[in-house]
C-alpha positions as CSV (number, residue, x, y, z in Angstrom):
1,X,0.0,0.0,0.0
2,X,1.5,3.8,-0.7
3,X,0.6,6.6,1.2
4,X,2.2,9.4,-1.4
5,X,2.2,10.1,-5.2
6,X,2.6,12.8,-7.7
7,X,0.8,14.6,-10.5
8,X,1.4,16.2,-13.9
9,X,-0.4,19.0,-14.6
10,X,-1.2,20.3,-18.4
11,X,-3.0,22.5,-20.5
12,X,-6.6,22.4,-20.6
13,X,-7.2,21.1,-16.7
14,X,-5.1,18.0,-17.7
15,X,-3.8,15.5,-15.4
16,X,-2.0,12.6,-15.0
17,X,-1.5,10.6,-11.3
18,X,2.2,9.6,-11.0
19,X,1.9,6.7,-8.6
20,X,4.9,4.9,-6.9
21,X,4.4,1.2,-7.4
22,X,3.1,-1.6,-9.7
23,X,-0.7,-1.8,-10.6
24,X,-2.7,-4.9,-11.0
25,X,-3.6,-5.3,-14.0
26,X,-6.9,-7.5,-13.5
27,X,-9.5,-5.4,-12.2
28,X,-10.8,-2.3,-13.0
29,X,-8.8,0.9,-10.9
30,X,-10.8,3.6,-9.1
31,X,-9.4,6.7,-7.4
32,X,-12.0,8.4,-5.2
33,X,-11.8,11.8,-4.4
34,X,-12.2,12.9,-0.9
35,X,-12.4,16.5,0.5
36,X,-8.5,15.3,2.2
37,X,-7.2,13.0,0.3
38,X,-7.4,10.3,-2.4
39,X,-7.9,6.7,-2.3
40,X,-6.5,4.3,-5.1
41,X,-8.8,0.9,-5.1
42,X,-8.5,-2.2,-7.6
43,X,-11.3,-4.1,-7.0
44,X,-12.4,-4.1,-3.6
45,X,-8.9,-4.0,-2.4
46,X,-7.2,-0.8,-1.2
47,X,-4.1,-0.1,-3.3
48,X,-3.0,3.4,-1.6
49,X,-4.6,6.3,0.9
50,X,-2.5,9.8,0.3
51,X,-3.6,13.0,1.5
52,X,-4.0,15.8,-0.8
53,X,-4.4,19.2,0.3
54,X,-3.5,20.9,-3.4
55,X,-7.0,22.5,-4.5
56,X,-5.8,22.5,-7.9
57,X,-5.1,18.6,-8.1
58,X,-8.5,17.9,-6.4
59,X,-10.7,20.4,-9.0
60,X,-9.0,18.6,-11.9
61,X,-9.7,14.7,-10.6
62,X,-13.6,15.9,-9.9
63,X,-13.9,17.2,-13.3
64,X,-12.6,13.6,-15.3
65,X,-14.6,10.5,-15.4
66,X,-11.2,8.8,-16.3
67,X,-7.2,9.8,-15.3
68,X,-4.2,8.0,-16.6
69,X,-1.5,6.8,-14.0
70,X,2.0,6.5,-14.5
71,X,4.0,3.8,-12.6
72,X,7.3,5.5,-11.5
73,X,8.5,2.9,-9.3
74,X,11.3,3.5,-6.4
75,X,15.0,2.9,-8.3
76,X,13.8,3.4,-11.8
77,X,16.6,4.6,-14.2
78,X,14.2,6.7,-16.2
79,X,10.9,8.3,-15.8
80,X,8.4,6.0,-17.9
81,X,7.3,7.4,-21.4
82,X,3.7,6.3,-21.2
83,X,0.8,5.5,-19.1
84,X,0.5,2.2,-17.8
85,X,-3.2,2.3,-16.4
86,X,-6.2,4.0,-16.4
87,X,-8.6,4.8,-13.4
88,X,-12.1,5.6,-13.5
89,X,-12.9,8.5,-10.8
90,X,-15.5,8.8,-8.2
91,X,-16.0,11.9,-6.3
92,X,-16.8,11.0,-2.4
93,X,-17.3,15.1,-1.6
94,X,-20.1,16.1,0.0
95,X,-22.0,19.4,-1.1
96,X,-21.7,21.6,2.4
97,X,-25.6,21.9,3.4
């Protein structure tokens, strides 16, 4: 389980979840946004809890249905050159009453 990652941010509210391990490959990947944090699932099973304070990170997650991830794992020569996954997003925010 990882408790940090990173982002690229682009033009036109783009984004891309740099995380620091391997993703399984053989269930779908969900990343759910929570007013403090982020929460990586495959499956039922929890991949990775990080705490995000960045307003600008969160904004751009709520806005995509989908968000490609990167795996940059620890010891890598070179920063990959693609994405390796893609993670369908689910906003757990609750409107203030």
């Amino acid at each position: 389980m990882f408790d940090n990652c990173d982002f690229l941010l682009g033009e036109s509210d783009s984004i891309v979840v740099i995380v620091p391990q391997s993703l399984p490959k053989d269930m779908p990947l969900v990343i759910e946004v929570h007013r403090n944090g982020l929460v990586f699932l495959s499956g039922e099973d929890l991949l990775g809890e990080v705490p995000c304070s960045r307003m600008e990170v969160l904004q751009r997650l709520v806005s995509k249905a989908k968000v490609g991830l990167v795996e940059f794992l620890q010891g890598a020569q070179q920063f990959p050159a693609y994405i390796s996954a893609v993670a369908s997003v689910e906003v757990k925010i609750e409107a203030a009453a």
